[in-house]
mmCIF file as gemmi writes it, N, C-alpha and C atoms, coordinates in Angstrom:
data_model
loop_
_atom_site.group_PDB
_atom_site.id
_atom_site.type_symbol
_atom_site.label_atom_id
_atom_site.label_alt_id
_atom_site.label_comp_id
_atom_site.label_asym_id
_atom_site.label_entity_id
_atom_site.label_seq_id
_atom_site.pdbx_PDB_ins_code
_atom_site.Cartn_x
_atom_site.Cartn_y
_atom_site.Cartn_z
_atom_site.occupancy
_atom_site.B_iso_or_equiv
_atom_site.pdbx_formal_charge
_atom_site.auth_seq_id
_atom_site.auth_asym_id
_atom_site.pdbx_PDB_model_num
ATOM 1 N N . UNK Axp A 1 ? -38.138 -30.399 44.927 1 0 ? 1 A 1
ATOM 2 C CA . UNK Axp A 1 ? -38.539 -31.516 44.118 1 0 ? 1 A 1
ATOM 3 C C . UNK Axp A 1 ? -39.251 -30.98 42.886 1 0 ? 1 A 1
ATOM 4 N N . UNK Axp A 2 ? -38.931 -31.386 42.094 1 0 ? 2 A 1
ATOM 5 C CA . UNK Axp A 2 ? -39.59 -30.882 40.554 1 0 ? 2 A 1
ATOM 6 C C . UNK Axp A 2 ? -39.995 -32.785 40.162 1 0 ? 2 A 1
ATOM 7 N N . UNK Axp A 3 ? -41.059 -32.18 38.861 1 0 ? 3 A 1
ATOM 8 C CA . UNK Axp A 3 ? -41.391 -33.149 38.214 1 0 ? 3 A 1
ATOM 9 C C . UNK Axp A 3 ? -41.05 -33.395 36.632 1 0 ? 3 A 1
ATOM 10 N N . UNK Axp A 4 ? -40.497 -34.147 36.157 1 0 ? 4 A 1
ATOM 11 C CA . UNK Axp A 4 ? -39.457 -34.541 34.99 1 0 ? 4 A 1
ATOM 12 C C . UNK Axp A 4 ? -39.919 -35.508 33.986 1 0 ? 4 A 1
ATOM 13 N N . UNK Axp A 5 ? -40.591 -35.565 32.592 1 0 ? 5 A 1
ATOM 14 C CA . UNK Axp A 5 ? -40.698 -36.897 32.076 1 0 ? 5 A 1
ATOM 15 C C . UNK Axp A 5 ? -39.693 -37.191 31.464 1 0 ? 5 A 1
ATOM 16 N N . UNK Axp A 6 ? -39.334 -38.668 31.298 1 0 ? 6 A 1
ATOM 17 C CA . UNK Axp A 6 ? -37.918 -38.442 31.064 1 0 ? 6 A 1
ATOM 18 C C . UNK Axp A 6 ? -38.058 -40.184 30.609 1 0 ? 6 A 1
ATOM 19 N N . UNK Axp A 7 ? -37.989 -40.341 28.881 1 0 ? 7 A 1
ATOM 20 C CA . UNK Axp A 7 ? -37.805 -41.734 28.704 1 0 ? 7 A 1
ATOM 21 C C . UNK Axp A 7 ? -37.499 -43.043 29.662 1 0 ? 7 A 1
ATOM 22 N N . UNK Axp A 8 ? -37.835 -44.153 29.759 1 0 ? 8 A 1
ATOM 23 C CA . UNK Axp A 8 ? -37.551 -44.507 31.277 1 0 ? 8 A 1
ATOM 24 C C . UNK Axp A 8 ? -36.228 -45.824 30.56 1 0 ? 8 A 1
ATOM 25 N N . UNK Axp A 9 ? -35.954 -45.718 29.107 1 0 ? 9 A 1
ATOM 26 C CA . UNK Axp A 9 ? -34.512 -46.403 28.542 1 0 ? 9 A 1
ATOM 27 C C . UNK Axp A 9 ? -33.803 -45.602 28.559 1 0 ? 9 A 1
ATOM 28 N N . UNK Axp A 10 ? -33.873 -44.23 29.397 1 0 ? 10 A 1
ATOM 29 C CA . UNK Axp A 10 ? -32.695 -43.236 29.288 1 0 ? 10 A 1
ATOM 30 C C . UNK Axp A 10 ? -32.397 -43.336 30.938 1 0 ? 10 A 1
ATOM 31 N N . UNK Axp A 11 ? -32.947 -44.276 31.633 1 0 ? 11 A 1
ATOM 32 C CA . UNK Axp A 11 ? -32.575 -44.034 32.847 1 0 ? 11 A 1
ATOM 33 C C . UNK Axp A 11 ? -31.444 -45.216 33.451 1 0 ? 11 A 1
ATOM 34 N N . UNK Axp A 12 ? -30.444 -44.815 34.288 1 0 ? 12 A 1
ATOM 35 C CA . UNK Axp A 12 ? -29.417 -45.605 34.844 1 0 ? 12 A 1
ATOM 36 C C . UNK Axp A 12 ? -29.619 -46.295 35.69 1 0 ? 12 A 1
ATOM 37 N N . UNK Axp A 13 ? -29.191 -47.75 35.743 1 0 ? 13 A 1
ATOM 38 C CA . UNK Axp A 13 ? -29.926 -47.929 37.515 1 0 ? 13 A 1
ATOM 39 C C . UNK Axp A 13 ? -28.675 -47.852 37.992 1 0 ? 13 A 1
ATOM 40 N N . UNK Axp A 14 ? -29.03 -47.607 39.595 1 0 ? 14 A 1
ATOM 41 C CA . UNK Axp A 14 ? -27.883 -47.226 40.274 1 0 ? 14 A 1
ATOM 42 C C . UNK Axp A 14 ? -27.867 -48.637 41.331 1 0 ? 14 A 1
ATOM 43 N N . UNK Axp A 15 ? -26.456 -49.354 41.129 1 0 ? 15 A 1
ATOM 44 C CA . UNK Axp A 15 ? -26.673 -50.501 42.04 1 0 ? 15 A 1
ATOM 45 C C . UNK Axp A 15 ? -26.493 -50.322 43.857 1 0 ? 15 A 1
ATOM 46 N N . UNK Axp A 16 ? -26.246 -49.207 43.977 1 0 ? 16 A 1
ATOM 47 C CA . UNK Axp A 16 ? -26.253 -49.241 45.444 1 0 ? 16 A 1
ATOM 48 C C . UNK Axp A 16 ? -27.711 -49.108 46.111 1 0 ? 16 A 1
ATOM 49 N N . UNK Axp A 17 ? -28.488 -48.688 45.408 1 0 ? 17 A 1
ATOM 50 C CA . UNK Axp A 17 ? -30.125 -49.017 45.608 1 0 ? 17 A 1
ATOM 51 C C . UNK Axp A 17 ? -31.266 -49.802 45.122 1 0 ? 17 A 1
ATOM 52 N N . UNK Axp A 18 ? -30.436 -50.849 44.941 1 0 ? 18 A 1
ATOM 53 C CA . UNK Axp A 18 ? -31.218 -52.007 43.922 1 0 ? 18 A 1
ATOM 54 C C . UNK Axp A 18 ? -31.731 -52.828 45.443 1 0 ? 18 A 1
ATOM 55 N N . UNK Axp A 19 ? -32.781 -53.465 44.924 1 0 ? 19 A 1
ATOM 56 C CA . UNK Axp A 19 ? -33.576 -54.526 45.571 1 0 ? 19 A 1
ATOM 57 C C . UNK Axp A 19 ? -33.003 -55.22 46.155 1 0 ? 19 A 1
ATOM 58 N N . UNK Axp A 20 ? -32.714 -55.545 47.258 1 0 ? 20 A 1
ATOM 59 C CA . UNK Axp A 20 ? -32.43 -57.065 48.275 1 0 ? 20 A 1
ATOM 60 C C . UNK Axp A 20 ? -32.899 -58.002 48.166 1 0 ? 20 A 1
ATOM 61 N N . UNK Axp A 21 ? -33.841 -57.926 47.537 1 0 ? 21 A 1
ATOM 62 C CA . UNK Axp A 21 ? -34.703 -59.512 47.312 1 0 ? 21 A 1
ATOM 63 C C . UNK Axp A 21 ? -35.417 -59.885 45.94 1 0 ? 21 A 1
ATOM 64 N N . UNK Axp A 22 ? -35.048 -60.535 45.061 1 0 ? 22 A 1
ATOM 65 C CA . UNK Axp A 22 ? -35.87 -60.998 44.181 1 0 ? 22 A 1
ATOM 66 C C . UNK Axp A 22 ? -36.993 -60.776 43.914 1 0 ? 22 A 1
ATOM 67 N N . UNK Axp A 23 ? -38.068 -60.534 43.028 1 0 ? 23 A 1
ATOM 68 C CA . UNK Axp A 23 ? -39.228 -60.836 43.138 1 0 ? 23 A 1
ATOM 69 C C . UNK Axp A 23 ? -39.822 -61.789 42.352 1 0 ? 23 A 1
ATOM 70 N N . UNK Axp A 24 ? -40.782 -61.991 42.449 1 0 ? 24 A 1
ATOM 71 C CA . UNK Axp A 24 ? -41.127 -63.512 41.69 1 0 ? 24 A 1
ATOM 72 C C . UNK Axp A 24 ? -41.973 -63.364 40.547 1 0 ? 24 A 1
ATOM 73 N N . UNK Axp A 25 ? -41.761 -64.13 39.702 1 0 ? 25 A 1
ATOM 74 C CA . UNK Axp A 25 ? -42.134 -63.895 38.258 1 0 ? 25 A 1
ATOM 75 C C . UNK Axp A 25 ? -43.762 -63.327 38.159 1 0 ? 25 A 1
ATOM 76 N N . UNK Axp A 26 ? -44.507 -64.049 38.745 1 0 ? 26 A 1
ATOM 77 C CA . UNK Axp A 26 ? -45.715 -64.066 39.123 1 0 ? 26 A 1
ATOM 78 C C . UNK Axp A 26 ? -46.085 -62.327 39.312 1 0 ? 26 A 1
ATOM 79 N N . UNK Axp A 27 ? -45.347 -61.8 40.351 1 0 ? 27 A 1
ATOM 80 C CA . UNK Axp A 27 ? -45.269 -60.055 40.522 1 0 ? 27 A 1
ATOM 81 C C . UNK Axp A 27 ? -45.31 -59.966 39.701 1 0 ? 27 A 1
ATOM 82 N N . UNK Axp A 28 ? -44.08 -59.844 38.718 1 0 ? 28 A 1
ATOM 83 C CA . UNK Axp A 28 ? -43.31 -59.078 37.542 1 0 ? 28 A 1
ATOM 84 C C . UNK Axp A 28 ? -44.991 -59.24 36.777 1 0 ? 28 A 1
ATOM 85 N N . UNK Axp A 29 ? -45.107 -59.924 36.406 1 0 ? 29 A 1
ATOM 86 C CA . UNK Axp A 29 ? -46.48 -60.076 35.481 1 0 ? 29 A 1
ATOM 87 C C . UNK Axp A 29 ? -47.48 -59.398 36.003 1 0 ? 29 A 1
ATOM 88 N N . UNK Axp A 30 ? -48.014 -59.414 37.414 1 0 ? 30 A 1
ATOM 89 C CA . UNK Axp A 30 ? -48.928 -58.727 37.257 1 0 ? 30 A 1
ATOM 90 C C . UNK Axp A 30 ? -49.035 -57.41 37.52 1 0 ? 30 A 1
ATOM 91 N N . UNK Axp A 31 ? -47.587 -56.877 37.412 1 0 ? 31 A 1
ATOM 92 C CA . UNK Axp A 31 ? -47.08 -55.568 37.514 1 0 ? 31 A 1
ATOM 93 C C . UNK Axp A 31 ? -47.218 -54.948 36.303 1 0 ? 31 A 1
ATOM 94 N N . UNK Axp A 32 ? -46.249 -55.953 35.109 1 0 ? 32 A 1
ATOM 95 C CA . UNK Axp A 32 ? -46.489 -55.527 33.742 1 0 ? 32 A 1
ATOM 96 C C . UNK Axp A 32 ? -48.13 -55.466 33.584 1 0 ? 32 A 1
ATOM 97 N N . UNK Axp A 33 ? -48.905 -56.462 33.491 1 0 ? 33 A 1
ATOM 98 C CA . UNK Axp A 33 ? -50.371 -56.129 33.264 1 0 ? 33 A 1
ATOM 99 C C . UNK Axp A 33 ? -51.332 -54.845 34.052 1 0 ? 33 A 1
ATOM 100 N N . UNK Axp A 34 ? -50.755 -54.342 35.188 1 0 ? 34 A 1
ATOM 101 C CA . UNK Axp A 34 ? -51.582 -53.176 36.007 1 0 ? 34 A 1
ATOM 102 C C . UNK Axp A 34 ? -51.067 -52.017 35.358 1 0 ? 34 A 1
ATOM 103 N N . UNK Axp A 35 ? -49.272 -52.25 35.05 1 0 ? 35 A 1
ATOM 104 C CA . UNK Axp A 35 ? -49.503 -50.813 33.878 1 0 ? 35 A 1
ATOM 105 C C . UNK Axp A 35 ? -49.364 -50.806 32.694 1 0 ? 35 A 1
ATOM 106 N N . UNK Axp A 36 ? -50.04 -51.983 31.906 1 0 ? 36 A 1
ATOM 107 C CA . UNK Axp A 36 ? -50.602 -51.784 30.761 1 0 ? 36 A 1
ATOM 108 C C . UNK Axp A 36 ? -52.147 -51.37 30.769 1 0 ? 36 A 1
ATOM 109 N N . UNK Axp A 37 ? -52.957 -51.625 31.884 1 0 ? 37 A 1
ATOM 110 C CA . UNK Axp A 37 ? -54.119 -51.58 31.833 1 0 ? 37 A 1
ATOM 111 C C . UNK Axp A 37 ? -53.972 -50.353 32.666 1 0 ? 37 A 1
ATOM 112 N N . UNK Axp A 38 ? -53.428 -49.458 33.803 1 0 ? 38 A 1
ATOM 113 C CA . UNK Axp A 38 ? -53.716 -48.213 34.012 1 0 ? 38 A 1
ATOM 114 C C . UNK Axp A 38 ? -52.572 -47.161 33.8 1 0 ? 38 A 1
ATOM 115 N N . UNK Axp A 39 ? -51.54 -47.589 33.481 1 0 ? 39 A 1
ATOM 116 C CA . UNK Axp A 39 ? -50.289 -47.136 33.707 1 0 ? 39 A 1
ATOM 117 C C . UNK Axp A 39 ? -49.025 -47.062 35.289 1 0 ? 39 A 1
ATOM 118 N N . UNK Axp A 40 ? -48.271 -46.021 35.702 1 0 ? 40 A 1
ATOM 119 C CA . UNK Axp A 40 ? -47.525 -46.125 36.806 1 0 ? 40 A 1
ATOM 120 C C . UNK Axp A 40 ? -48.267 -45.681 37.257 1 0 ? 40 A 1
ATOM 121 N N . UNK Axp A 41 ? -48.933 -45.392 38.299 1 0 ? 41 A 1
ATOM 122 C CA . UNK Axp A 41 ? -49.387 -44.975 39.738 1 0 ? 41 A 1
ATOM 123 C C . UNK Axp A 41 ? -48.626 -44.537 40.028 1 0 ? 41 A 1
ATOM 124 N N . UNK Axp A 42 ? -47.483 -45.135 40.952 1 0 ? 42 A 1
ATOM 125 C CA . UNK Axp A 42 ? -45.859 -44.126 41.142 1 0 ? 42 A 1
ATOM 126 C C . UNK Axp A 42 ? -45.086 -44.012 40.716 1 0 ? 42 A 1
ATOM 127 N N . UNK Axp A 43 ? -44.781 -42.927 40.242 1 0 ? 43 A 1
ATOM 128 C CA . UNK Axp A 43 ? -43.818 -42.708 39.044 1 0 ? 43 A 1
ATOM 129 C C . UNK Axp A 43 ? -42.063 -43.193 40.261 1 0 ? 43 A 1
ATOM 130 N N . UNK Axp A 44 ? -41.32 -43.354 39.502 1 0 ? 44 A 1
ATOM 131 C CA . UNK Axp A 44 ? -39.996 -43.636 40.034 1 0 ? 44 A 1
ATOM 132 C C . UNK Axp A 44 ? -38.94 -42.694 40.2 1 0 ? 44 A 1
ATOM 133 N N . UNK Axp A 45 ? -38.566 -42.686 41.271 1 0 ? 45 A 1
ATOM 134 C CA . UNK Axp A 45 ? -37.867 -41.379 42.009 1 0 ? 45 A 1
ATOM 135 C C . UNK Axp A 45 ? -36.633 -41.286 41.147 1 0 ? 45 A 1
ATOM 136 N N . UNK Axp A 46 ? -35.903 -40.311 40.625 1 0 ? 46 A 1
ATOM 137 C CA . UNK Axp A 46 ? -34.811 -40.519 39.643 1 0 ? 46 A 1
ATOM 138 C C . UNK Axp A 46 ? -34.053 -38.797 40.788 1 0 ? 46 A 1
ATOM 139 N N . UNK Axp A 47 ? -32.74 -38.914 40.101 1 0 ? 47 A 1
ATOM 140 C CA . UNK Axp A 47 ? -31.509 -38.086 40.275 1 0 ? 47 A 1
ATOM 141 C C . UNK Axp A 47 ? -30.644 -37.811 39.367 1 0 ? 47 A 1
ATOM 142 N N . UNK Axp A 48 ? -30.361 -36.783 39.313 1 0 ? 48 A 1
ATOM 143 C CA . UNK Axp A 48 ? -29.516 -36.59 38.416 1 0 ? 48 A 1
ATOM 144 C C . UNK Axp A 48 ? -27.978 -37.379 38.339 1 0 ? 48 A 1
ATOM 145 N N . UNK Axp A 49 ? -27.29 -37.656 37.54 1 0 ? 49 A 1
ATOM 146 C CA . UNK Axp A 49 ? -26.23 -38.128 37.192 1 0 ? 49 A 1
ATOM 147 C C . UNK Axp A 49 ? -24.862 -37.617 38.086 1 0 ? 49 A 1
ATOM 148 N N . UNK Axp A 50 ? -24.374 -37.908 39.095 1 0 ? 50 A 1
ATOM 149 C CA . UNK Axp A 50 ? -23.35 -36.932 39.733 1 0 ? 50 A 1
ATOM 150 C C . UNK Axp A 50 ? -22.021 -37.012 39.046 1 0 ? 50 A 1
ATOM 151 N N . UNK Axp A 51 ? -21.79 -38.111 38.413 1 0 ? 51 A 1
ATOM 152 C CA . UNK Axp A 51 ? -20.34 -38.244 37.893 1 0 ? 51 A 1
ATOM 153 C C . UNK Axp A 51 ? -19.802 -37.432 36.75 1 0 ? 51 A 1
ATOM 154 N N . UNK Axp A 52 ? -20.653 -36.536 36.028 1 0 ? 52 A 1
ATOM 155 C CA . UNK Axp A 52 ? -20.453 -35.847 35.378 1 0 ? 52 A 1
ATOM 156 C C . UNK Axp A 52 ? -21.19 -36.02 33.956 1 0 ? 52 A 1
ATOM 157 N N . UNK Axp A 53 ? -22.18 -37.073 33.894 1 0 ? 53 A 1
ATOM 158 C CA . UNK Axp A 53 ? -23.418 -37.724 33.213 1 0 ? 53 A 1
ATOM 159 C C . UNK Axp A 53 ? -24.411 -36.647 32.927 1 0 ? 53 A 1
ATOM 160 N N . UNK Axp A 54 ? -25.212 -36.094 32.118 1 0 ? 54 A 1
ATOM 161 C CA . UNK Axp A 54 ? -26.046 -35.667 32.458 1 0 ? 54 A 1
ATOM 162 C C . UNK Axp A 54 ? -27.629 -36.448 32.381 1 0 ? 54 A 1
ATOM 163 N N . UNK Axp A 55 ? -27.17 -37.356 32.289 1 0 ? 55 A 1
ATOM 164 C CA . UNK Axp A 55 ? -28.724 -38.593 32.537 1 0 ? 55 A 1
ATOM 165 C C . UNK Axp A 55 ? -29.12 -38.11 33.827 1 0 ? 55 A 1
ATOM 166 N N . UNK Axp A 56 ? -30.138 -39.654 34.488 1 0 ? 56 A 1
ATOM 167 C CA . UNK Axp A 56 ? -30.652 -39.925 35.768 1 0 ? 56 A 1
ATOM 168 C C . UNK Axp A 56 ? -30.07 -41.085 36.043 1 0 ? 56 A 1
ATOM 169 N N . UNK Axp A 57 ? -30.479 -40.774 36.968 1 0 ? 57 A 1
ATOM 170 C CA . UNK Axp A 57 ? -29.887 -42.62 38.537 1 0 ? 57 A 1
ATOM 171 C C . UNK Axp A 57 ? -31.671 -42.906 38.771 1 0 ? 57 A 1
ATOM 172 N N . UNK Axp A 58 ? -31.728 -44.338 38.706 1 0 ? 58 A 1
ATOM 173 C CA . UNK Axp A 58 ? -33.242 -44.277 39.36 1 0 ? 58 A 1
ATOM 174 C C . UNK Axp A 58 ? -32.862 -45.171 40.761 1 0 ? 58 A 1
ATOM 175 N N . UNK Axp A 59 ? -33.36 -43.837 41.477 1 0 ? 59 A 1
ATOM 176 C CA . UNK Axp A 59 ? -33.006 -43.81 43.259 1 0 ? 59 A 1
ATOM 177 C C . UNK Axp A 59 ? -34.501 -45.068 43.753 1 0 ? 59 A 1
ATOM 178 N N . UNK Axp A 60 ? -35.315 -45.139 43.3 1 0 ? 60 A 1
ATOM 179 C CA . UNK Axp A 60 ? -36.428 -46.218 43.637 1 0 ? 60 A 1
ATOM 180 C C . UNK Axp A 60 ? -37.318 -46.308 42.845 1 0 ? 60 A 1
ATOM 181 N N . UNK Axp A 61 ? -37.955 -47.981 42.266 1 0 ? 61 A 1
ATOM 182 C CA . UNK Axp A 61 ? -39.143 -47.614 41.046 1 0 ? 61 A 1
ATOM 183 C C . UNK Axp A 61 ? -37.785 -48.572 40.322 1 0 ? 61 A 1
ATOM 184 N N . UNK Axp A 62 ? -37.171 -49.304 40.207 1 0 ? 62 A 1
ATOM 185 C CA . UNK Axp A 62 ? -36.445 -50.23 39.506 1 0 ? 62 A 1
ATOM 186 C C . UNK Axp A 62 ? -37.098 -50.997 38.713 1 0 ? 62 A 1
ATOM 187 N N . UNK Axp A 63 ? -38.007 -51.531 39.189 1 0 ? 63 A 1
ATOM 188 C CA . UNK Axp A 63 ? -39.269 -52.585 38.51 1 0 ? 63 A 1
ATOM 189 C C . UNK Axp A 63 ? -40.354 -52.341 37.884 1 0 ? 63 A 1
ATOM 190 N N . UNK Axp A 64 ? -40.654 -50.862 38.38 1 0 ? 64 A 1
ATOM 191 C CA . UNK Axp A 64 ? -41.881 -50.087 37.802 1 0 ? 64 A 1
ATOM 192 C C . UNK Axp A 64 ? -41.027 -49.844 36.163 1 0 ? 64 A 1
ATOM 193 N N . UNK Axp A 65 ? -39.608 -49.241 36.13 1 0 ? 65 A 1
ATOM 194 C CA . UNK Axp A 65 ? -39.2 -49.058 35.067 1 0 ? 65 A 1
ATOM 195 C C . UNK Axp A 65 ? -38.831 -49.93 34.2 1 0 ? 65 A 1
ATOM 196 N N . UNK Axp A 66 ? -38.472 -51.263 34.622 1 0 ? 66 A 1
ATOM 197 C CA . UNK Axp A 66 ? -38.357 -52.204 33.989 1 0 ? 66 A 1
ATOM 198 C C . UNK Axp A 66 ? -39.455 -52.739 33.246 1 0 ? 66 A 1
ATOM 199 N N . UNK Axp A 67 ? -40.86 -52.989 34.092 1 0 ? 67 A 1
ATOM 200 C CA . UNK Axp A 67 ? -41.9 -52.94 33.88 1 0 ? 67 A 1
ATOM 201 C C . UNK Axp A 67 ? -42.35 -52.246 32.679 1 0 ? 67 A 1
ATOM 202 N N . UNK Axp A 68 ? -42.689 -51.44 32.709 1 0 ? 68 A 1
ATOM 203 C CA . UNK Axp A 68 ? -42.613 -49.803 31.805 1 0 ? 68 A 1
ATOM 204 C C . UNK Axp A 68 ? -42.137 -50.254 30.69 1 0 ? 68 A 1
ATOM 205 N N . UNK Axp A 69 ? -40.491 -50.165 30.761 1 0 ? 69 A 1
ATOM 206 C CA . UNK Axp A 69 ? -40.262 -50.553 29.102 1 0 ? 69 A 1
ATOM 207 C C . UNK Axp A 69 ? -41.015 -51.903 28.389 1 0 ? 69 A 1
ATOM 208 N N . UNK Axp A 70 ? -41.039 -52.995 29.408 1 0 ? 70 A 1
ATOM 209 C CA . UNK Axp A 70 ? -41.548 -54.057 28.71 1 0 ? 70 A 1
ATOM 210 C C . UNK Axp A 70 ? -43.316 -53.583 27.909 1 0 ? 70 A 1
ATOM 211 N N . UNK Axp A 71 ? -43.892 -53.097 29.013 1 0 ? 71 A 1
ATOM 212 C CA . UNK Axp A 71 ? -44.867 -52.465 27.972 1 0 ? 71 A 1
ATOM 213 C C . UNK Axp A 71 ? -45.083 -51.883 27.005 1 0 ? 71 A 1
């Protein structure tokens, strides 16, 4: 495991590991506001690109990154 900063609008989401469940607006907000006021706490697990991409896949942290850019 290495550690990578890596724009988080350069990252892919990968739909075979996307969320099962919605979350509710209410989250989303006070997600955006905890990392505007401290930043990520957990950064979001990413992978490299297998298809011949050399981006990332973000393997978990979908919302944190979504999050993220909106900030």
């Amino acid at each position: 495991m290495q550690i990578v900063k890596v724009d988080p609008r350069a990252l892919v989401e990968n739909p075979d590991r996307m969320r099962r469940t919605q979350s509710s607006p209410q989250a989303d907000v006070l997600l955006l506001a905890t990392i505007r006021a401290v930043g990520i706490i957990q950064p979001p697990i990413v992978s490299p690109q297998r298809d011949g991409g050399n981006g990332w896949v973000i393997d978990a942290g979908h919302r944190r990154v979504a999050q993220a850019i909106a900030a």
